[in-house]
N, C-alpha and C positions, 0 to 999 in steps of 0.2 A: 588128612591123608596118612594114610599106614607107614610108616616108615620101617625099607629089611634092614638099615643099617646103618649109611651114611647120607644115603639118597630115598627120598618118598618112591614109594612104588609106581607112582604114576607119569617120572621122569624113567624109570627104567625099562615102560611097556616095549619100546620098541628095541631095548637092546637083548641079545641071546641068553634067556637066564644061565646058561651057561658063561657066562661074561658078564655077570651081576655084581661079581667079589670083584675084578680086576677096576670096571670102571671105577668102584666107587671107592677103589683103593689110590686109584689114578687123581680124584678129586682132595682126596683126602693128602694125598702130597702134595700135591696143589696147594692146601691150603696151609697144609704145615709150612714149604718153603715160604708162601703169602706172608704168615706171621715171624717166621724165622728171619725175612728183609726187614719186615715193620720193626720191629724190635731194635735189628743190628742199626739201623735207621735212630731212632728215640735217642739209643744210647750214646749215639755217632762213634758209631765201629770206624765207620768209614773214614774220618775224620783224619789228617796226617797231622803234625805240629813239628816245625821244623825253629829250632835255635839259631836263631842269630848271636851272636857272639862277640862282634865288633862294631861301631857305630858304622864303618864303612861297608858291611854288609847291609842294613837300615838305605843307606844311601844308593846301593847296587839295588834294590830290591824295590824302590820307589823310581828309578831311572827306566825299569825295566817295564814294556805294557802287560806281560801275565806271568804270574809267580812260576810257571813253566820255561819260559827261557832265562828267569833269575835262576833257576835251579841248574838248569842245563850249561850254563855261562858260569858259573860257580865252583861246577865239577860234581856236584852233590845228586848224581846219577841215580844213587836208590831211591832219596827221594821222590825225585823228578816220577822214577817208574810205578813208585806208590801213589803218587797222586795223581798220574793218569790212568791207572787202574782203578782205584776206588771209584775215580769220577764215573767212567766208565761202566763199571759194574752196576754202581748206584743207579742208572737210567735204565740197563740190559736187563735185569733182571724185573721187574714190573712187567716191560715191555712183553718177555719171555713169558710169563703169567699171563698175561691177558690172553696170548695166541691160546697157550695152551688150554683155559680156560673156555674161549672159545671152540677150539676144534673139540673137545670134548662134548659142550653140549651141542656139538653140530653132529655129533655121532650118537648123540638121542634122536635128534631127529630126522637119521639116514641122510644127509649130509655127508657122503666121504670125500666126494672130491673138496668142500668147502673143508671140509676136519683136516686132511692131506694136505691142504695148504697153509693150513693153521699150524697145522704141528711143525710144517717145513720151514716156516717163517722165520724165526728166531737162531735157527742155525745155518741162513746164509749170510754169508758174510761178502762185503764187497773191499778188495784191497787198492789201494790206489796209493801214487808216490808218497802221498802226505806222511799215512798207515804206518808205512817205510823210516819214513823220517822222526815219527814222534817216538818207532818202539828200537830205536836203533839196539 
């Protein structure tokens, strides 16, 4: 298959050549943020490391059932927020990929209401008391 650029021509039939550069500019960050996760991922960006300091810390940190209320119970508040974020991020971001990956090639195949819900996916968000509690 001929390929205009980033995409074979034969996935583009049904999109407007006028919106030949956008989709496939659209896949292409796709796939750059794709590798841009895997990466940060390999090296473990994500990854927090927090010191302990006193053997009584050791002992707070083994009484406690998740190193999120050792942190919170501790006072050690940035932590506690980097490492529900990271964790966080680490799962949302795939997830966000896929949709969008999806809805994309759902707009090859005139697909908009499936593409529209694809693309809409990944930015609703549902809050509830817990939400409240963990980002105080």
């Amino acid at each position: 298959m001929p390929k205009i650029g980033y995409l074979t021509e034969d996935r583009l039939k049904n999109i407007f050549r006028r919106h030949w550069a956008e989709h496939e500019f659209s896949f292409y960050l796709h796939d750059l943020i794709a590798a841009l996760t895997q990466e940060a991922e390999q090296t473990g960006a994500g990854r927090l490391r927090v010191k302990l300091e006193m053997e009584r810390d050791v002992a707070a940190l083994k009484a406690f059932p998740n190193p999120i209320d050792f942190l919170a119970a501790t006072g050690r508040e940035y932590e506690e927020r980097r490492l529900i974020v990271n964790h966080i991020v680490s799962a949302l971001f795939p997830d966000m990929l896929h949709f969008i990956h999806t809805g994309l090639t759902a707009l090859e195949k005139r697909k908009f209401t499936l593409a529209f819900a694809c693309f809409g996916k990944p930015f609703k968000v549902r809050i509830t008391p817990r939400s409240f509690a963990v980002c105080r």
